[in-house]
C-alpha positions as CSV (number, residue, x, y, z in Angstrom):
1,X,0.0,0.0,0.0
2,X,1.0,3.5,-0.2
3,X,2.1,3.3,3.6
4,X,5.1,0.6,2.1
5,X,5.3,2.6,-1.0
6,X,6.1,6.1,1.3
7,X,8.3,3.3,3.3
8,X,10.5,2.4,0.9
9,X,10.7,5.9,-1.0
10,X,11.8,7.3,2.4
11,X,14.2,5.3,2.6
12,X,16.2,5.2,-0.9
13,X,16.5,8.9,-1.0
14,X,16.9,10.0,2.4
15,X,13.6,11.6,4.0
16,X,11.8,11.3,6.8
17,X,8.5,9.4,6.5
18,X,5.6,11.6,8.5
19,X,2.0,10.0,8.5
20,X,-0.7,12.7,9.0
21,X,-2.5,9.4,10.5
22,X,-0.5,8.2,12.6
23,X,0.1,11.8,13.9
24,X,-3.7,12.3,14.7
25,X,-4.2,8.6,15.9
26,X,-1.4,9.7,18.4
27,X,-2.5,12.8,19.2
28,X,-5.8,11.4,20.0
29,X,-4.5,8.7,22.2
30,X,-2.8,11.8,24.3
31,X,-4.3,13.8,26.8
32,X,-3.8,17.2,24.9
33,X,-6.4,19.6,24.2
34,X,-7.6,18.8,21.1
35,X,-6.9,14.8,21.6
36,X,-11.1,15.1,22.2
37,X,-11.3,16.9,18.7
38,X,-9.7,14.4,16.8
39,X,-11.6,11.6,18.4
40,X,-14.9,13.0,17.6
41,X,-13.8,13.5,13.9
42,X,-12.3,10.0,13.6
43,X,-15.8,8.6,14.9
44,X,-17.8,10.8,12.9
45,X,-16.1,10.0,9.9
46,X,-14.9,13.8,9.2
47,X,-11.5,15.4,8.2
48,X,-9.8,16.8,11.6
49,X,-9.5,20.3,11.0
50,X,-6.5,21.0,8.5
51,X,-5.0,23.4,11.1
52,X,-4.7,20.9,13.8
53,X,-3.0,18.3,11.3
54,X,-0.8,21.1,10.3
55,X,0.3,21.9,13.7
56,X,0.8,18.2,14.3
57,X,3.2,18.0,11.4
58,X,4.7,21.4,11.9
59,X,5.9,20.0,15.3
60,X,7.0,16.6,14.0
61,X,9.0,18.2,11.5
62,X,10.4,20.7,13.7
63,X,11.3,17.7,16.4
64,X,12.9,15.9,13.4
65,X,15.2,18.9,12.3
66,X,16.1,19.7,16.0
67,X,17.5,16.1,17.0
68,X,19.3,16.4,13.6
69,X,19.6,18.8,11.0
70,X,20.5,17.2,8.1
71,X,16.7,15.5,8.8
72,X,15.1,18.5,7.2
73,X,13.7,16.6,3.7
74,X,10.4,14.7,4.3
75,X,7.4,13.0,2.6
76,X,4.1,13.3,4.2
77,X,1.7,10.2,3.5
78,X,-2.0,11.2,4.0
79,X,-2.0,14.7,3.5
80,X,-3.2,17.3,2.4
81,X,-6.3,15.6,1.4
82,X,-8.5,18.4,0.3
83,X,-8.2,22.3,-1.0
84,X,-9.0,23.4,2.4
85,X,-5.9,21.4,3.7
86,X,-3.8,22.6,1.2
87,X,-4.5,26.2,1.9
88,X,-3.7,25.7,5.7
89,X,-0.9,23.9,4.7
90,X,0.2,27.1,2.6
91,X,-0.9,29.6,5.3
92,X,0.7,28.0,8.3
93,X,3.8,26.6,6.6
């Protein structure tokens, strides 16, 4: 699946692999604030608000480049899956 696909790209030219679902399924599993959010969207079958997902891979990447710089190139599996996500992606980023 794409998730192996993403995998194995990662890993023949160097980039960190970030899943925008495992971020959120990890996110919601925490006690933060918006862990409630994310739940309710997962049940409900609804996309998590774009800025959330954005922070949430914002801080990966951010986590990734601090505990080593030269792990600044990445490919993001799952995202952005609609205009609206795009747009945060380009507002935020």
């Amino acid at each position: 699946g794409k998730g192996t696909n993403c995998n194995l790209i990662a890993k023949d030219y160097g980039y960190i692999h970030l899943c925008a679902g495992d971020l959120l399924r990890d996110e919601a599993n925490s006690n933060s604030p918006v862990a409630e959010l994310i739940n309710s969207c997962i049940k409900e079958g609804k996309i998590v608000p774009a800025d959330i997902t954005v922070g949430l891979l914002r801080t990966a990447m951010e986590k990734s480049v601090s505990n080593n710089p030269a792990n600044n190139k990445f490919l993001i599996d799952g995202f952005p899956r609609d205009m609206e996500n795009l747009r945060s992606w380009v507002f935020i980023m």
